[in-house]
N, C-alpha and C positions, 0 to 999 in steps of 0.2 A: 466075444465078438470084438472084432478090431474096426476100427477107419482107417485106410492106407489111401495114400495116393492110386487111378486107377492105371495099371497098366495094360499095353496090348492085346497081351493074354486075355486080362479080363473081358475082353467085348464079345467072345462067344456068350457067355455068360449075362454079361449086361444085354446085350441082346433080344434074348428069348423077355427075361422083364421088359423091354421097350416095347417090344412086339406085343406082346399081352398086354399094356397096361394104356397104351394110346391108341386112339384112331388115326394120327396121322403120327408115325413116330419117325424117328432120326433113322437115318440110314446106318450101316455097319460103316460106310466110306467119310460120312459126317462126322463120328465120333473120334475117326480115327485121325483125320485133319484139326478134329480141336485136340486134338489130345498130342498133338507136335507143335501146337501154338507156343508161344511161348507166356501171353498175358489170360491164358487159363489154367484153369484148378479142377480137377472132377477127384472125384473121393468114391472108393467103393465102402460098404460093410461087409465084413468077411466073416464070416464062420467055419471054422472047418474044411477051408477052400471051397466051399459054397457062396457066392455073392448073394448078399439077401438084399441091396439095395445100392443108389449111387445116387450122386449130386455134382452138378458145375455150376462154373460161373466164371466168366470172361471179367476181365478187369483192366481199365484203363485209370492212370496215374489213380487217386484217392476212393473212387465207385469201382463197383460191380455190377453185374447183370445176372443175376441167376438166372440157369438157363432151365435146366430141369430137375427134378425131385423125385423118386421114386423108388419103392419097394413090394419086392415082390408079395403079389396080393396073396399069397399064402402066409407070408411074414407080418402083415401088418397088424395091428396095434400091440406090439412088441417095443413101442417106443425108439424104432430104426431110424423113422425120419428125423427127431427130434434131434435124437443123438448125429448123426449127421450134417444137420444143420448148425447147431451147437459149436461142432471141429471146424464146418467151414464158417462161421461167424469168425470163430479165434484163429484159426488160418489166415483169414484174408485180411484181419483186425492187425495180426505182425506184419505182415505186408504192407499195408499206411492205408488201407481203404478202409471207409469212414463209413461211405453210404452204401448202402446194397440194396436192389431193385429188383422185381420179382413182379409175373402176370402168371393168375390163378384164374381157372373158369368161376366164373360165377358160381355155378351149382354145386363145387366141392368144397362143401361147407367145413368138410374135417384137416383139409388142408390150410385153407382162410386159420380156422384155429388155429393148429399146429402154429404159425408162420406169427400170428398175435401176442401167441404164447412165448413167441420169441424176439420179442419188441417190433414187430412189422406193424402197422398203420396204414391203411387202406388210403391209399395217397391220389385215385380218379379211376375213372373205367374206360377200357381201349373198347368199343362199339364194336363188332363183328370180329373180336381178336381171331378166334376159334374157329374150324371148320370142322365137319364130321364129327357131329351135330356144331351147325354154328353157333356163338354165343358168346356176349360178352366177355371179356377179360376183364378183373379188378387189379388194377395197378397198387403195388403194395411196397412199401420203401421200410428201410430202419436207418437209423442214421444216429451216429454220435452227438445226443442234440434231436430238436424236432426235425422233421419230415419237411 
């Protein structure tokens, strides 16, 4: 399995996961607009030219925003996201961004981990972040240094 930067090509691909794995997910013309941005990053994991999962995050001068995280629900506990997260921590850590910010539902608890596991700190909660089923967002930060 590789990390690469995600290209074009991949959003077929990336796709079919988003559509499977949200209720409200990015459109194919969203992804395709942050992905000509210039202060964003998204990462596929590749297999075999099969995409098994992807990640962004928008960055202004020193922060990030993580935007999304995912992998496909047939791939997961394969250790995709981790690894993932991992590359874009040290991706965006040579770049000069310090802090990185992230909103997880409340109820996915294996995500919260994952994200703990990787120095994030549960930093407040965004009240009705979520729609389809609504529900809080927990706001979760890492930062070189506390939160």
């Amino acid at each position: 399995m590789i990390i690469r930067e995600m290209q074009l090509d991949d959003l077929e691909q990336v796709m079919v996961i988003e559509n499977e794995l949200f209720s409200v997910p990015w459109t194919e013309n969203g992804f395709f607009s942050f992905l000509l941005r210039e202060d964003a990053l998204f990462l596929v994991a590749e297999e075999e030219g099969k995409i098994l999962g992807y990640c962004g995050v928008l960055m202004v001068l020193d922060e990030g925003d993580i935007t999304n995280v995912a992998v496909d629900k047939k791939q997961q506990g394969r250790g995709i996201g981790k690894k993932l997260i991992r590359h874009l921590i040290r991706v965006t850590g040579q770049a000069g961004v310090t802090t990185l910010h992230l909103e997880v539902r409340q109820s996915n608890a294996a995500a919260i981990a994952l994200y703990e596991g990787q120095g994030f700190e549960k930093a407040g909660v965004r009240k009705n972040y979520y729609e389809s089923p609504a529900e809080d967002g927990i706001l979760m930060c890492r930062k070189d240094g506390a939160c």
